[in-house]
GUMIZA-998483 format. One record per residue (C-alpha): residue in one letter; z negated, x, y. Coordinates in steps of 0.05 Angstrom, whole numbers, plus 32768, in hexadecimal, padded with zeros to 4 digits. Example, Ala and Ser with C-alpha at 12.3 -4.5 7.8 and 13.67 -1.06 7.14 Angstrom:
// residues 2
a7F6480F67FA6/s7F7181117FEB/
***
This chain:
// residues 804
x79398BEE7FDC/x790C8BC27FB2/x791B8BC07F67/x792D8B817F3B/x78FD8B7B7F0A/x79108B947EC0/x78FC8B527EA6/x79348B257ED0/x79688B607EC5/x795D8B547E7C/x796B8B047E81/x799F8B087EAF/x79CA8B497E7E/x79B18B157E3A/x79D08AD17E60/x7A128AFB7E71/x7A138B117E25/x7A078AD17E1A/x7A428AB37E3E/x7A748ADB7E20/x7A618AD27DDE/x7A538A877DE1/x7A7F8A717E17/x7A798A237DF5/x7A2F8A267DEE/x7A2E8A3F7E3D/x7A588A007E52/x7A1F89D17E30/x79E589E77E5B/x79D889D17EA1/x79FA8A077EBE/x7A3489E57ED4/x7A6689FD7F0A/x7A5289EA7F4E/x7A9989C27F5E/x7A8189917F24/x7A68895F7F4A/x7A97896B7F90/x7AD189557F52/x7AAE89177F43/x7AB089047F8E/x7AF389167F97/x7B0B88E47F59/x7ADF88AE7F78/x7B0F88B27FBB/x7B4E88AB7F93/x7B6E88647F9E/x7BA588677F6F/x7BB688817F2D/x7BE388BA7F48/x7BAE88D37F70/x7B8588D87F33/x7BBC88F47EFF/x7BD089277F41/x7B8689447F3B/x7B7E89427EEC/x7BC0896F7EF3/x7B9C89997F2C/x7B5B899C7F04/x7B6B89967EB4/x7B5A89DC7EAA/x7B0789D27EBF/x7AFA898A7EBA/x7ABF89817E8A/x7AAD89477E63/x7A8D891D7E9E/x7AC3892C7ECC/x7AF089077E8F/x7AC688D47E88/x7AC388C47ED6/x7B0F88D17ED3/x7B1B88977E9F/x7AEA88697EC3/x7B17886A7F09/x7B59885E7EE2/x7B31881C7EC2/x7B1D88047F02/x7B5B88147F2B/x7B7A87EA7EEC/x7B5187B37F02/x7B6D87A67F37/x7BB487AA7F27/x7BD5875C7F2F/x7C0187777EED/x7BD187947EC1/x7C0587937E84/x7C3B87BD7EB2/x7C0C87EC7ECF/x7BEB87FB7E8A/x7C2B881F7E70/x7C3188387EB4/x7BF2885D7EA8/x7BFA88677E5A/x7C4488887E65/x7C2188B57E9A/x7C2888FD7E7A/x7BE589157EA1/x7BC988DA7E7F/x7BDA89037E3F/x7BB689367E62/x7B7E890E7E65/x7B7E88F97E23/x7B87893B7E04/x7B50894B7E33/x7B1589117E17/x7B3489297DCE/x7B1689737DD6/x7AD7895C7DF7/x7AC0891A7DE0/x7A8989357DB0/x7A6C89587DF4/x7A6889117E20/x7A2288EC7E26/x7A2988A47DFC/x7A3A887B7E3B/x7A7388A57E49/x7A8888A87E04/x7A87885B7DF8/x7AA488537E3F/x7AE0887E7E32/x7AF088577DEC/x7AEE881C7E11/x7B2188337E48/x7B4D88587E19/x7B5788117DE9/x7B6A87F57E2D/x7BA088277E30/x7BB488327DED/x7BFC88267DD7/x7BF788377D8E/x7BD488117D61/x7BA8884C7D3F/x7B99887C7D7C/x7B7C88BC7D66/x7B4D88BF7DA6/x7B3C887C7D90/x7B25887E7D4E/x7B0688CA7D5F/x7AD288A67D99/x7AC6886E7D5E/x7AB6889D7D2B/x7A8488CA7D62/x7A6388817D78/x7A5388727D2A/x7A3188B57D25/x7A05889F7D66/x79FC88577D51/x79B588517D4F/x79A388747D92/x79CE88487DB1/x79A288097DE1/x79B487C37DE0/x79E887D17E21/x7A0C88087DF3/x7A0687E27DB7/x7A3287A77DDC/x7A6787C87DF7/x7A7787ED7DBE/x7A7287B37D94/x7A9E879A7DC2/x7AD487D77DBA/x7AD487C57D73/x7ADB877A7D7C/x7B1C878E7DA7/x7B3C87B17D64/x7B2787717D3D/x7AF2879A7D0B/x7AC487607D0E/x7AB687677CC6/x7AC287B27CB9/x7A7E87DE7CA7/x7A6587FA7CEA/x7A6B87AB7D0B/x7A3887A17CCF/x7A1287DB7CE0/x7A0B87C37D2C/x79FC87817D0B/x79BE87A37CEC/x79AD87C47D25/x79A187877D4E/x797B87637D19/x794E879C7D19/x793E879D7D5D/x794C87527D71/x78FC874A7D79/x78FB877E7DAD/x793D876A7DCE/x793787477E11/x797887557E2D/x799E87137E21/x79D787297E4A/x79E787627E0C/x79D287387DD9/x79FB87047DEB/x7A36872B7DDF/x7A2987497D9C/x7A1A87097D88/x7A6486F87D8C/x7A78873C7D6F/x7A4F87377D30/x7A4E86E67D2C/x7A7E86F27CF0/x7A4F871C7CC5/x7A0A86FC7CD1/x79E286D17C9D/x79CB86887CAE/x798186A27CB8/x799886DA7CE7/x79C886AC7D13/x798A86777D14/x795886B77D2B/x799786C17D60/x799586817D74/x7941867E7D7E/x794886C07DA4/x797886A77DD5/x795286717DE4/x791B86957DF8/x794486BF7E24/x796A86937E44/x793B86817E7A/x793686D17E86/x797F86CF7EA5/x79A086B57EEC/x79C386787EEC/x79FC86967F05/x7A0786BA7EC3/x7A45869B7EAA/x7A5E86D47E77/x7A1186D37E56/x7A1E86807E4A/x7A6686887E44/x7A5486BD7E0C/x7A2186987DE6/x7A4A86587DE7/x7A8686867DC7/x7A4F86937D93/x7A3E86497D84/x7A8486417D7B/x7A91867E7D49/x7A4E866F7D1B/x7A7786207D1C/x7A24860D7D3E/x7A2885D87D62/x79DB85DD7D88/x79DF85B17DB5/x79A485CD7DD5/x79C286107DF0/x7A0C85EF7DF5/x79E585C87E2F/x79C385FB7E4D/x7A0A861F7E4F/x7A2B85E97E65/x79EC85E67EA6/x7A0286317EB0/x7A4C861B7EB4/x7A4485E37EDE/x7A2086037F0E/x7A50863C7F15/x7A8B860A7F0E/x7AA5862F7F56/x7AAC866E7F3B/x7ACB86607EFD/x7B1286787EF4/x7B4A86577ED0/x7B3686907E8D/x7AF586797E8F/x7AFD862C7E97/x7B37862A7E63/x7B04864D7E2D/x7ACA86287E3A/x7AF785E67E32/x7B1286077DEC/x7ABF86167DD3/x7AAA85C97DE4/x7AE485AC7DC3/x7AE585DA7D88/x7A9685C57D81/x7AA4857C7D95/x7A74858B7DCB/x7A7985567E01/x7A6A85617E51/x7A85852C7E7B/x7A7185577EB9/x7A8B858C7EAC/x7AD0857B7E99/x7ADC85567EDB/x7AC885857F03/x7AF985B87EDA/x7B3085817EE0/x7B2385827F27/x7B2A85CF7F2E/x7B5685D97EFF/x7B88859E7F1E/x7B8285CC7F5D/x7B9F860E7F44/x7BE485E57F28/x7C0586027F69/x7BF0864A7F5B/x7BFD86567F15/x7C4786677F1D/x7C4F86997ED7/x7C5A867E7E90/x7C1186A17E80/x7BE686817EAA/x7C0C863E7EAF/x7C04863F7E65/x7BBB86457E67/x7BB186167E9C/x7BE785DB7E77/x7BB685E87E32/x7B7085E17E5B/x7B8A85A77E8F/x7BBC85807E5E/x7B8A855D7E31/x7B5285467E6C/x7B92853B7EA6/x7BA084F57EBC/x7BE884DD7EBC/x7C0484F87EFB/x7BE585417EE9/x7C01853E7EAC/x7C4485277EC3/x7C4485657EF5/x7C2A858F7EB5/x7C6B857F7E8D/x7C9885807EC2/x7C8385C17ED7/x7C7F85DD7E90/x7CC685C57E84/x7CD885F87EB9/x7CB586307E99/x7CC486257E4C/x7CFF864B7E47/x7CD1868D7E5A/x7C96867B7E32/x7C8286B27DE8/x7C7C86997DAF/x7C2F86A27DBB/x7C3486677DFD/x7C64863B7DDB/x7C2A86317DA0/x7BF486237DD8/x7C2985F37DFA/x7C3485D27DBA/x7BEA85C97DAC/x7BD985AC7DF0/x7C14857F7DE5/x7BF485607DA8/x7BAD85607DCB/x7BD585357E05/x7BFE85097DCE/x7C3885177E02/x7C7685137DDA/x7CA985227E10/x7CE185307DEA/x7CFD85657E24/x7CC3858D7E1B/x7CB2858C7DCF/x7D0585A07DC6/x7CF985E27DF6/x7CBA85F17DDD/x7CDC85EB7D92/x7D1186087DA0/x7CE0864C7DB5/x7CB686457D73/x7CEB86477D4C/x7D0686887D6A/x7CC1869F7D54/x7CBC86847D17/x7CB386C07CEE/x7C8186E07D15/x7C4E86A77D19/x7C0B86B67CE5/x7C0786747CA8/x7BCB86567CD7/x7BF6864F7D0F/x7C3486367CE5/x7BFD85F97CC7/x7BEB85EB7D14/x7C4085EF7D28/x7C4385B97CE6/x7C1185957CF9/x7C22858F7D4A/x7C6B85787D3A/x7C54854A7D04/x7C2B85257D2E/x7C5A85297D6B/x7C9385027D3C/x7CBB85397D48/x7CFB853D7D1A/x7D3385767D0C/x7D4285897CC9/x7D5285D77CD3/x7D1185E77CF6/x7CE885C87CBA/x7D2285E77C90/x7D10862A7CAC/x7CC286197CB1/x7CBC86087C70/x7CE686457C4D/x7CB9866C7C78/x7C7786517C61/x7C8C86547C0E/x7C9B86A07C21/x7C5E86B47C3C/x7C3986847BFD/x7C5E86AA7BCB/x7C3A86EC7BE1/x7BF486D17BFB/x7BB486D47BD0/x7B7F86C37BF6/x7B65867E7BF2/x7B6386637C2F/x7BA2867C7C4A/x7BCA865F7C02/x7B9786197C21/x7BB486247C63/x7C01862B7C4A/x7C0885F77C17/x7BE985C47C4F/x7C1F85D37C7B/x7C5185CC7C4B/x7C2F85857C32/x7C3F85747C78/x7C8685787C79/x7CC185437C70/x7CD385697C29/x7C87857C7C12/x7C9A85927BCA/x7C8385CD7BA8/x7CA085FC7B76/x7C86861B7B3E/x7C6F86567B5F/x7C4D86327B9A/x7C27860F7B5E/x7C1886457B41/x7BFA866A7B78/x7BCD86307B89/x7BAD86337B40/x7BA886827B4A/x7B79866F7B82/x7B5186357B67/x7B19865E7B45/x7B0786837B8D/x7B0686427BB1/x7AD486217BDA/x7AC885E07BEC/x7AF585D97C28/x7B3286007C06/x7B2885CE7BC8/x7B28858F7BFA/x7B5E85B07C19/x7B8A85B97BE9/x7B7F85767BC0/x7B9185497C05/x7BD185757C06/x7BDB85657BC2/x7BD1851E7BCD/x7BF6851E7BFF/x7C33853D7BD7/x7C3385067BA0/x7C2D84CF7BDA/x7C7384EE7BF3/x7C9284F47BA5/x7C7D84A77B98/x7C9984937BDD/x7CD584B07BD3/x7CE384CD7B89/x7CB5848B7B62/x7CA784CE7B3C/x7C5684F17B30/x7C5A852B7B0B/x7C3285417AD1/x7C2F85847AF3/x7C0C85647B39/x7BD885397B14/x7BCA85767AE6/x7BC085967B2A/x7B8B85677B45/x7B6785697B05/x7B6085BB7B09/x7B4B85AA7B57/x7B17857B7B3F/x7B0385A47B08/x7AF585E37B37/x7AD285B67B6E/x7AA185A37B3F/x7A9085DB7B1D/x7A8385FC7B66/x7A4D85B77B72/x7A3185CE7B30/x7A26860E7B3A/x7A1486097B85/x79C786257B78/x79AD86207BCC/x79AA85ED7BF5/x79BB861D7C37/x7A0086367C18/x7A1185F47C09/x7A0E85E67C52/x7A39861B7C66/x7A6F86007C46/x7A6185B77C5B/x7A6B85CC7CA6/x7AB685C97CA7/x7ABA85A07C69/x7ACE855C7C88/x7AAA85207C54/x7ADF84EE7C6E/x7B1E85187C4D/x7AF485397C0E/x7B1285287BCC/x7AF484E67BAF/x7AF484FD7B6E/x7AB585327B85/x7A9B85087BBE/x7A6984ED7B8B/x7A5A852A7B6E/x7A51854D7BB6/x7A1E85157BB9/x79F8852E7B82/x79F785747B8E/x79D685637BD0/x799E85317BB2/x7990856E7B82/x798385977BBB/x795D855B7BEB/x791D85787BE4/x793C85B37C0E/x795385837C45/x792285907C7E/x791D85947CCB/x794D85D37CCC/x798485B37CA4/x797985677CAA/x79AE855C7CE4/x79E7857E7CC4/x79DC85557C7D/x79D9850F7CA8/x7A0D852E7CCB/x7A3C85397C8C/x7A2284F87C69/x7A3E84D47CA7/x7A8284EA7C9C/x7A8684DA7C4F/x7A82848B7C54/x7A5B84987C15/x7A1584697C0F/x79DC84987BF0/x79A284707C00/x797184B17BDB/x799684E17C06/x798284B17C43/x793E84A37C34/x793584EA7C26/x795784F57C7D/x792484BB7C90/x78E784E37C6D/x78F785207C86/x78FC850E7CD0/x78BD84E57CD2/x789A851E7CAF/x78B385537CDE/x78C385397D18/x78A2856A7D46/x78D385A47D2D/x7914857B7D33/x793D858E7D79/x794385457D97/x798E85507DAC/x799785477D56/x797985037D59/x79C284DF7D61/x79DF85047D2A/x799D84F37CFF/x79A884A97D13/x79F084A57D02/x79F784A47CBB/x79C284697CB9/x79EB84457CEE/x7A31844E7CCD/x7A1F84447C80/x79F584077CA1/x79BB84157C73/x796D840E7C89/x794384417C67/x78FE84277C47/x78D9843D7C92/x790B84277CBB/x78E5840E7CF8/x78B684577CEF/x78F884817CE0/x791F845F7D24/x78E0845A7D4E/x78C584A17D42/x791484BA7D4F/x791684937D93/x78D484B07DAC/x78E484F67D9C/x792884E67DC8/x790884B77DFD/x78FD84F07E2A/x793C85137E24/x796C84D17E34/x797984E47E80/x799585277E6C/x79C685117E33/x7A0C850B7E35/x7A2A84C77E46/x7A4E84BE7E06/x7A1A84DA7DDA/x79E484AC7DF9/x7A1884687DF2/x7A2984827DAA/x79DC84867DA1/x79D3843E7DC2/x7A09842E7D92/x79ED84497D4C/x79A484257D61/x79C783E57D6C/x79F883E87D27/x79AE83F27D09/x799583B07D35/x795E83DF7D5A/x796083DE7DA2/x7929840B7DCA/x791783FD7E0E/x7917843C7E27/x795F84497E16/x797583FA7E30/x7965840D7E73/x798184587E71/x79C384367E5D/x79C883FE7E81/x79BA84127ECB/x79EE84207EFF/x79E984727F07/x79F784767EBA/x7A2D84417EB8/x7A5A846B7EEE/x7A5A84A67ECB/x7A69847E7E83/x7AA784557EAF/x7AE084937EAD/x7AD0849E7E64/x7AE0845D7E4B/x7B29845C7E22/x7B6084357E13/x7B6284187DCC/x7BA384137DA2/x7BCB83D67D8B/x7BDD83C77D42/x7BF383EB7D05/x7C2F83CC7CD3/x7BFA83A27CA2/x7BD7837E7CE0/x7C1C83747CF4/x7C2D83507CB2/x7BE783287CAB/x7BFF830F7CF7/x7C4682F57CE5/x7C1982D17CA5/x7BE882B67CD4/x7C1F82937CFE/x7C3E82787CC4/x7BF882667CA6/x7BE182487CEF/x7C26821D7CF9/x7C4182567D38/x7C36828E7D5F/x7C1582727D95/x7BD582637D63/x7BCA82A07D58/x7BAF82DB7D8E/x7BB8831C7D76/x7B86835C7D94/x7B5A83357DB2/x7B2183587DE6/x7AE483307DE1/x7AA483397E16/x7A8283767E07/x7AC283997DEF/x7AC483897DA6/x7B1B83827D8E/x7B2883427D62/x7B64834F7D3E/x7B7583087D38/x7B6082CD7D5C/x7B64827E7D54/x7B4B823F7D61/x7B4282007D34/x7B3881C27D4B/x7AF181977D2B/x7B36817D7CF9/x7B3E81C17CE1/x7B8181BC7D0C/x7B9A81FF7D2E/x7BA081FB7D7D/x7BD3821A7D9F/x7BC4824C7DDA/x7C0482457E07/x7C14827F7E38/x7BD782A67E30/x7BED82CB7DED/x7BFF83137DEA/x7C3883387DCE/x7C2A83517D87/x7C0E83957D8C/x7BF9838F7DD4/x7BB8838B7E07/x7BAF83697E3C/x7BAA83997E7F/x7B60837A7E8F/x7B3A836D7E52/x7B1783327E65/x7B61830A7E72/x7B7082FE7E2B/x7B3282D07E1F/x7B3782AB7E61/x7B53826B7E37/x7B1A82727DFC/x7ADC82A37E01/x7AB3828B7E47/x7AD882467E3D/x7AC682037E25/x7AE181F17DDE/x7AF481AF7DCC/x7AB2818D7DA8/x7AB481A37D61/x7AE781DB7D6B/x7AD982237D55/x7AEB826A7D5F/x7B0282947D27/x7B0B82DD7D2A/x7B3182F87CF0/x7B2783467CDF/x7B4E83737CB0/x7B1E83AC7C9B/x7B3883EF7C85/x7B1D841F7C4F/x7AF1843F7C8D/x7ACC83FF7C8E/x7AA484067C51/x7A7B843F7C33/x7AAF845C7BFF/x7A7D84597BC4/x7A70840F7BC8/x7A8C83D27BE7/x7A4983D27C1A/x7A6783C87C68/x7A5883F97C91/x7A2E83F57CCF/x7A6283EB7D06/x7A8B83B87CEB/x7A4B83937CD2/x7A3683937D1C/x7A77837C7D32/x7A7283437D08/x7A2D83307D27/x7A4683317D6D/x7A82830E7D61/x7A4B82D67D3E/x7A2B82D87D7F/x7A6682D07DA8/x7A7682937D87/x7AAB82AB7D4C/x7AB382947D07/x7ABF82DD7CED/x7AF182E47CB8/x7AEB832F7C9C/x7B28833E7C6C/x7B2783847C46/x7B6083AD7C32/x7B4D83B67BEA/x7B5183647BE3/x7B8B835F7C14/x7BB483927BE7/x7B9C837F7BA4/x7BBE83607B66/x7BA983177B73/x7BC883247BB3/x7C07834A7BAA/x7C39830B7BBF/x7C4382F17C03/x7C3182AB7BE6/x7BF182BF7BCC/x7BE282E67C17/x7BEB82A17C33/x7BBE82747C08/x7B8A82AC7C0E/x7B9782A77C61/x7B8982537C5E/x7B56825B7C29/x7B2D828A7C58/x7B4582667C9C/x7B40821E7C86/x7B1582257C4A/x7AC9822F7C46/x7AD182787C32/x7AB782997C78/x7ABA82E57C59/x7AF582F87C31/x7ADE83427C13/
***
């Protein structure tokens, strides 16, 4: 018999030592038991979970780490496929061999490879019932240690564990964070990228979401256009950095249209909720989503998905959708969460449907969930029924003890912003001392958009008291003078240009107090030697919104653009133009400033969207520039089509057009010489028409008038008498206009560009134009009705041709 050798007697005798002194260091080699992998393939043939919880009971006693793992994957994807994933989730949690299981990944998570490790976090927080799971925060803790070995694939999805236990700001999202801007040069996986981007959006600096932005770009071409989660990722980004690039948005938006089959109602409904959070506008798009989501109104037959499909269809449905919408919903209100009845009530206000059926159920389940509902969704239930006219005194009763109660214990700025809005909002708006005094406990952490915030709802609050009580406190004036004092001594101490901006991006210049409007102005003409190619569009962007003339801060817009053209994204040319157009001011290059800005857009005008190409026609013309190049692209027949659905309906008149029209009749000797909402050629509204005679004597219009208040079904029917007709020789036209406050630049009485073009075309048309503003209208000199009515013959029979 031939002899082992002494040598492999002496490994095999040291191994067997070995074993039974190490038996854990044993299990980590590659000596695994020969049934390891014949396990895996018997999970894999499982095809429910008993099947699998039947062999982790069979097996719990030698299953190692992988076996775990792979036991934790099948449960996931058998989930998956479950029509009740809710139900069969505590199914599975309840399970006690998924105890087994649990207790299983707790003794041997340290052992699994990272894929498996991230993979079973990921699966467990699917499970979970508790809201701190040991397992959970164990697999967390073991991931942080591994962080940085982790590639861009990892890195995602357990960025995206954390995302689903809302730690977007906690200390390891900031370490992932750091992580990708390390090794964003190197990255070329946009698919990953995409979603960190989302998971760290809330911790990233201006320069880092810009390099984000750059990188994307130059990966986006790298991807299939049948990637929908990459583009429906990155536009989720946009949205949560409040970046409205309208370069990627369309690139999305190519993505989604092209994949517009095989989107479901989840996907539609949040691509819908990104373009109208970022005022993003895609004509395409949203009628081929009306069209498929019209389609599924038969199959959505549960409160959920009815919900989602009533908040995504509602707003872009015609009538007889939406009548199907609310008839249905009616059906389901009475089982919809507190959660649904807030989307309903949103959608409702998107639709201005105030069917009083509906808004009572869908009240009636908000107020049984009153008390759970966070202060930002009690502003947006405020806001809603405000605007819906709704009315019942022990909802707002309730509302509004609810909303001082969670005041009296808040500290944090903008939530004390958020509360005392709502409660500005309702029918009894008054404040006690302590609401008072909490707001002044705020005011030196402030920002510019809790500041504006709270001095409109403070505004608002004394408009109520001297409506009502002819009373202004000492206490609310002393109030707006702390407001004013803390607004300006942030301007004054603002020291860049770039945080400056951050805070302008929600700051809305239209609603910003007007005691620090001019010194908002200043602060940024300190810093216009920063404005540049990077940051030009969001200034003219902000200074459009302000109705405040800065002809430096202009100049300083025109400069920059015909300096650095070359580096400015064409799609910001319209909101470059804009601020020009609507303050109706021409900078000192104004043919060089509007020529070079037309040629950088010349070849993009095939490509842009309908209403951003007419409101770009539009700004060019206020400014009396009109290219060639964008002429044609306008007015040919391919472009009109598309334009034709979008056009809307415009209103009738509010109560002080009302009162100048009762004047005018009196002033004009009747009703029927006066036309009220008048639809010229071309679409411009005349408030108020009439004709005199070459005797200054009004003529009367017979049967053609309108009710007061009212339009004419075809547009063109109300002039058939006057405009396209033959006056009587020496006759003339007159179109009188009542300007608001919107219709000059709130710094000086200079008119703004649209109702200075207005006036032109009405010139044109043939009109005597008769402009009356508000401020002269409600002045001293004319604060009797007597004095209203000689100023109305002055101006109508009078030389006086503009009364301002």
């Amino acid at each position: 018999m031939k002899k082992t050798p002494v040598f492999l007697d002496s490994l095999v005798t040291n191994m067997l030592r070995l074993r039974a002194i190490c038996p854990f260091s044993w299990r980590v080699f590659q000596f695994r038991p020969i049934s390891c992998e014949p396990l895996i393939i018997q999970m894999n043939k499982c095809t429910d979970e008993e099947q699998i919880f039947d062999f982790i009971e069979r097996n719990k006693a030698i299953l190692s780490e992988k076996q775990v793992g792979c036991a934790f994957d099948m449960l996931w994807k058998l989930q998956k496929q479950k029509t009740s994933l809710l139900k069969n989730a505590e199914y599975v949690r309840d399970h006690p061999q998924f105890l087994t299981l649990h207790n299983l990944a707790t003794n041997k998570f340290k052992l699994m490879n990272d894929n498996t490790l991230v993979n079973v976090l990921y699966v467990t927080q699917q499970f979970a019932g508790e809201a701190h799971d040991p397992l959970v925060e164990a697999l967390v803790t073991e991931a942080w240690r591994r962080l940085e070995r982790f590639d861009i694939k990892l890195l995602s999805e357990f960025s995206s564990c954390l995302a689903d236990q809302r730690l977007y700001f906690s200390p390891l999202m900031g370490k992932i964070a750091d992580i990708v801007h390390r090794n964003l040069e190197t990255t070329q996986d946009l698919s990953s990228l995409s979603v960190l981007m989302v998971n760290i959006s809330s911790l990233i600096s201006r320069h880092f979401q810009q390099q984000l932005v750059k990188k994307t770009e130059l990966l986006f071409d790298t991807i299939d256009s049948s990637e929908v989660n990459v583009a429906k990722s990155i536009a989720k980004f946009l949205r949560n950095v409040r970046y409205r690039y309208q370069p990627l948005l369309e690139r999305c938006n190519n993505v989604f249209l092209s994949n517009v089959d095989h989107l479901d109602l989840d996907s539609i409904s949040k691509i819908l909720s990104v373009y109208k959070f970022l005022q993003f506008n895609s004509f395409e798009f949203i009628i081929m989503a009306k069209k498929k989501l019209t389609e599924m109104i038969p199959l959505c037959n549960h409160p959920a998905s009815f919900v989602k499909l009533f908040v995504a269809l509602g707003p872009i449905a015609g009538p007889e959708e939406k009548k199907q919408l609310k008839s249905t919903m009616l059906l389901m209100s009475e089982d919809l969460t507190g959660e649904q009845a807030l989307a309903v009530l949103g959608a409702m206000g998107d639709m201005e449907s105030r069917n009083s059926c509906l808004i009572k159920r869908v009240t009636s389940v908000l107020h049984k969930h009153l008390d759970s509902y966070k202060p930002l969704e009690l502003l947006k239930i405020t806001q809603e029924l405000t605007f819906l006219h709704f009315q019942r005194k022990e909802f707002f009763a309730k509302l509004r003890e609810l909303l001082l109660s969670y005041l009296k214990n808040s500290f944090i700025p903008t939530e004390v912003s958020v509360l005392v809005c709502a409660i500005s909002l309702l029918p009894s708006p008054h404040l006690d001392e302590v609401g008072i005094s909490r707001i002044e406990a705020v005011l030196p952490q402030c920002d510019l958009n809790n500041l504006s915030s709270f001095a409109t709802s403070v505004l608002r609050w004394i408009q109520h008291d001297h409506m009502y009580l002819d009373n202004m406190t000492a206490k609310q004036l002393k109030l707006l003078q702390k407001l004013d004092h803390y607004g300006r001594q942030r301007l004054q101490h603002s020291n860049s240009l770039d945080l400056l901006r951050k805070e302008l991006k929600s700051l809305k210049g239209n609603t910003f107090p007007e005691s620090l409007l001019e010194e908002m102005i200043a602060t940024l003409q300190h810093f216009m030697d920063d404005i540049n190619y990077i940051n030009v569009g969001e200034i003219a962007s902000f200074i459009s919104s302000t109705d405040y003339l800065s002809t430096l801060l202009l100049d300083r817009i025109a400069s920059v653009v015909v300096q650095q053209i070359e580096k400015i994204h064409p799609f910001t040319i319209p909101a470059i133009i804009r601020p020009f157009s609507v303050l109706n001011y021409d900078p000192p290059q104004r043919d060089e400033f509007l020529g070079t800005c037309v040629q950088h857009l010349n070849s993009y005008l095939g490509i842009l969207d309908p209403f951003i190409l007419v409101f770009l026609g539009f700004s060019l013309a206020t400014l009396e520039y009109f290219p060639e190049d964008l002429l044609k692209a306008i007015f040919n027949i391919k472009f009109l089509a598309r334009l034709d659905s979008q056009l809307e309906s415009i209103g009738g008149m509010d109560g002080t057009q009302q009162q100048i029209y009762k004047m005018l009749a009196e002033v004009l000797g009747g009703i029927n010489c006066v036309k009220a909402s008048v639809l010229t050629p071309y679409y411009h509204k005349v408030d108020f028409e009439c004709i005199l005679d070459k005797r200054k004597k009004p003529l009367p219009y017979g049967s053609h008038n309108i009710a007061l208040g009212q339009l004419p079904e075809m547009p063109w029917e109300s002039n058939i008498e006057i405009v396209g007709s033959r006056l009587p020789p020496g006759a003339e036209r007159i179109a009188l206009e009542f300007l608001d406050s919107k219709a000059l630049c709130r710094n000086i009485p200079h008119m703004k560009g649209k109702s200075a073009m207005k006036k032109r075309h009405l010139e044109i048309l043939g009109y005597r134009v008769i402009q009356i503003s508000q401020f002269e209208w409600n002045s001293m000199a004319l604060s009797t009705k007597d004095a209203r009515m000689d100023y109305l013959r002055e101006c109508i029979f009078g030389e006086v041709k503009l009364c301002l």
